[in-house]
Backbone as CSV, one residue per row, in Angstrom:
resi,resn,N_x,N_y,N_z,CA_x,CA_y,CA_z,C_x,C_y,C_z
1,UNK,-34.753,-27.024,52.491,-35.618,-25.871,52.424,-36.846,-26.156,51.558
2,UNK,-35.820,-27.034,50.435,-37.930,-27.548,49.791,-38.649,-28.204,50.163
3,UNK,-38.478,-29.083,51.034,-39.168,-29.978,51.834,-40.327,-29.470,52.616
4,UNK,-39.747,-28.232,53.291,-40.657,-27.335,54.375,-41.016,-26.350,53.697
5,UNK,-40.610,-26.309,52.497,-42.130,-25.361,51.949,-42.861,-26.168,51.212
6,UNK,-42.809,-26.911,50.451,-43.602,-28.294,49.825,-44.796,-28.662,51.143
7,UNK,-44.175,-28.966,52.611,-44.917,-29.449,53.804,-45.682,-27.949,54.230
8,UNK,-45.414,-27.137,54.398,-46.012,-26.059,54.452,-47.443,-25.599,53.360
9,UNK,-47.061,-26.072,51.888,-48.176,-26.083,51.325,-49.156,-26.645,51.160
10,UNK,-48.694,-28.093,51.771,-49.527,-29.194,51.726,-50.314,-28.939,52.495
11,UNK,-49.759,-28.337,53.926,-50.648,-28.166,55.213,-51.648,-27.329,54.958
12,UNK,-51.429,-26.295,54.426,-52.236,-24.772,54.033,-53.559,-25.960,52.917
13,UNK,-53.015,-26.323,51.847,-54.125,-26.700,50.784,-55.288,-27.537,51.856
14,UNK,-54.752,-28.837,52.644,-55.344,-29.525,53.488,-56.650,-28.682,54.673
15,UNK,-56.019,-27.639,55.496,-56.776,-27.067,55.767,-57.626,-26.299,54.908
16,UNK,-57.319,-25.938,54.103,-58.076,-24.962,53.439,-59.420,-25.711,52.520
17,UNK,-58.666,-27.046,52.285,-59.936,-28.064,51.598,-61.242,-28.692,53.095
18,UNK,-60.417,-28.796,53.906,-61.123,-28.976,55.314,-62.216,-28.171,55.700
19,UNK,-61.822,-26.798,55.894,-62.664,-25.830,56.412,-63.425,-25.446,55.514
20,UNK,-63.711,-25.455,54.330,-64.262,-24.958,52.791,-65.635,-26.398,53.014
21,UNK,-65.291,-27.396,52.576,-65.983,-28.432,52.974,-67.097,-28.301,54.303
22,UNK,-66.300,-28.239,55.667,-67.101,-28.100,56.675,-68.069,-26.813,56.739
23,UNK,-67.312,-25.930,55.963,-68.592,-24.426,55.841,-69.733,-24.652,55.057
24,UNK,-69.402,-25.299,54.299,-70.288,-25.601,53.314,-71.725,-26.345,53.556
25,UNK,-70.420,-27.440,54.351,-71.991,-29.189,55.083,-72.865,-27.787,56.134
26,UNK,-72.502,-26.983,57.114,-72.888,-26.635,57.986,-74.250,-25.730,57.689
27,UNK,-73.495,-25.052,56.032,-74.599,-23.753,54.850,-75.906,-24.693,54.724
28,UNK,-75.598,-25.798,54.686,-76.509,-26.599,53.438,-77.739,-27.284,55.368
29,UNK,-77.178,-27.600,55.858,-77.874,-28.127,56.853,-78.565,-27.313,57.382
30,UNK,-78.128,-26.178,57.664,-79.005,-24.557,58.253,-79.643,-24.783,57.520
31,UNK,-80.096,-24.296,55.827,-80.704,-23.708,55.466,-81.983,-25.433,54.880
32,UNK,-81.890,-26.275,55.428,-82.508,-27.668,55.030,-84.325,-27.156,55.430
33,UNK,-83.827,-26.929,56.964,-85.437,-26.404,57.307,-86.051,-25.371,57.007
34,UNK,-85.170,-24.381,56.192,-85.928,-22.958,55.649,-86.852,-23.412,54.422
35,UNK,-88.145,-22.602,54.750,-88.883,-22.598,53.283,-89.670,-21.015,53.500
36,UNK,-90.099,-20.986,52.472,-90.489,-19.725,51.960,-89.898,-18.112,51.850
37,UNK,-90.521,-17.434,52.014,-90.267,-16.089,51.827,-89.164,-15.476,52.925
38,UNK,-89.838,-16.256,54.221,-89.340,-15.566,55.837,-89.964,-14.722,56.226
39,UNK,-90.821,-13.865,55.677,-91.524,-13.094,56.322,-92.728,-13.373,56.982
40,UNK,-92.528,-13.417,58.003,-93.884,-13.842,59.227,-94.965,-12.683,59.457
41,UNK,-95.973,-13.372,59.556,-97.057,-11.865,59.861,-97.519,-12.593,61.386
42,UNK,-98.118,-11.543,61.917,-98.793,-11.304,63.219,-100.284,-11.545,62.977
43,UNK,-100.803,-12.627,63.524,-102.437,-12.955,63.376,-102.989,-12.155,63.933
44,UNK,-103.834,-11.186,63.283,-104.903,-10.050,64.082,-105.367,-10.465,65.129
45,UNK,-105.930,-11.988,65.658,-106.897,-11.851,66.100,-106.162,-11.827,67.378
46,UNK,-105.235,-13.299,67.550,-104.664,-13.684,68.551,-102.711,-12.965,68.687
47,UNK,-102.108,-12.642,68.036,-101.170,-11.955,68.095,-99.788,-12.856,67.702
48,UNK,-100.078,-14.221,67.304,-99.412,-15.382,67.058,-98.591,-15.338,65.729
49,UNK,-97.419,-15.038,65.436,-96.484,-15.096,64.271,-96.886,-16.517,63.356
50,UNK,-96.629,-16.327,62.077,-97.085,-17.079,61.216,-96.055,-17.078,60.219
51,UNK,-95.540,-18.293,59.164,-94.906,-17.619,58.173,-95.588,-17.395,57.053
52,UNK,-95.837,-16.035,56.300,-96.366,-15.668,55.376,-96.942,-16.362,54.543
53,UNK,-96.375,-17.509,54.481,-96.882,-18.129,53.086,-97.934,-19.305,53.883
54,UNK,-97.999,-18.971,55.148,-99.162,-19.851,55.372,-100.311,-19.229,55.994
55,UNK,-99.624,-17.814,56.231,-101.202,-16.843,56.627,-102.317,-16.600,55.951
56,UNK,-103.522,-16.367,56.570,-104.716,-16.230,55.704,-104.612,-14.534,55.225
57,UNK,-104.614,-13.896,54.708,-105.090,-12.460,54.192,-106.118,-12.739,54.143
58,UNK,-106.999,-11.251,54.648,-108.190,-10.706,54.620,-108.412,-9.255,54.426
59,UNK,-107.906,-8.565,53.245,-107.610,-7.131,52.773,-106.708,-7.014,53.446
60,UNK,-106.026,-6.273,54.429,-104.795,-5.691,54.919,-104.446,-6.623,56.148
61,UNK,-105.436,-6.980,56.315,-105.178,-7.998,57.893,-105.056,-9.656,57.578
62,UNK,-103.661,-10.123,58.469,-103.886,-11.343,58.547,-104.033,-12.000,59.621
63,UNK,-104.704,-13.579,58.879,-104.747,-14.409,60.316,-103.637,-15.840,60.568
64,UNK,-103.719,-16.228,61.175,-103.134,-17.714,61.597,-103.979,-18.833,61.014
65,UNK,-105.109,-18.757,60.755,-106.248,-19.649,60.688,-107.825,-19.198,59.995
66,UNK,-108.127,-19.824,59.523,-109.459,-19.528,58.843,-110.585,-19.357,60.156
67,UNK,-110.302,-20.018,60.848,-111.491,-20.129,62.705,-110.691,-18.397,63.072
68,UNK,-109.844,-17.961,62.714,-109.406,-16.986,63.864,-110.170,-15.362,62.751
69,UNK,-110.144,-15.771,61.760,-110.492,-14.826,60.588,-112.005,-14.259,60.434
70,UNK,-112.474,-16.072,60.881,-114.050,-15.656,60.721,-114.362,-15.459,62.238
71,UNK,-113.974,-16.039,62.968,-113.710,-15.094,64.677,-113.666,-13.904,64.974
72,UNK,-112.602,-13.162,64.243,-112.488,-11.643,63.696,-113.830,-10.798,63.533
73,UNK,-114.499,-11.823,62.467,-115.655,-11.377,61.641,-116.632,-10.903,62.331
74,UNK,-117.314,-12.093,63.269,-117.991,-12.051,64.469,-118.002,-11.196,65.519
75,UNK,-117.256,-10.736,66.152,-116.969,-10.169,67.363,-115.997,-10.387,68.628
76,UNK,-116.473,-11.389,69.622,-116.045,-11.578,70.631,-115.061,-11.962,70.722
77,UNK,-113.697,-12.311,71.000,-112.920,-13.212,70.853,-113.161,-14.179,71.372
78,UNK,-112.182,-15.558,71.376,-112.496,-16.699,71.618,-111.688,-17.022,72.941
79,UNK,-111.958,-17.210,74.350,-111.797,-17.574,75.294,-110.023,-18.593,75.360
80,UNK,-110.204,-19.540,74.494,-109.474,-20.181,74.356,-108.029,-19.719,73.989
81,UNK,-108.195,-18.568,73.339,-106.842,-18.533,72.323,-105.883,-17.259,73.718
82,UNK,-106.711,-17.395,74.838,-105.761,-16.349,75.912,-105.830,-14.758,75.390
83,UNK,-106.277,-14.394,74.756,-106.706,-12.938,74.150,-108.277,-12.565,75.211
């Protein structure tokens, strides 16, 4: 009877060091390519998601790009960007 609970615990610790480990490698690899805040803004001009920390602000509005900002500025939009 001690044998098979001794083998029973062994099994339980084993998995339990297994799956703890593999949750862990899987936490750390997801989160390798995350940087910044996460919050993405919407470029005024062209409608293109950005992540925050690389958008331009211009008082309340942002852009994708310094060309799309002073584009803004100007008027017309730009042919190119499909807007």
């Amino acid at each position: 009877m001690f044998r098979i609970l001794l083998l029973v615990v062994v099994v339980w610790l084993l998995f339990k060091v297994f799956t703890r480990s593999r949750s862990s490698a899987g936490e750390h690899k997801a989160g390798e390519g995350m940087r910044g805040s996460g919050i993405m803004r919407r470029c005024d001009y062209c409608d293109v998601f950005v992540p925050g920390d690389e958008s331009i602000r211009d008082g309340e509005r942002y852009f994708c790009s310094e060309q799309h900002r002073q584009a803004s500025l100007n008027g017309p939009e730009d042919p190119k960007c499909g807007n």
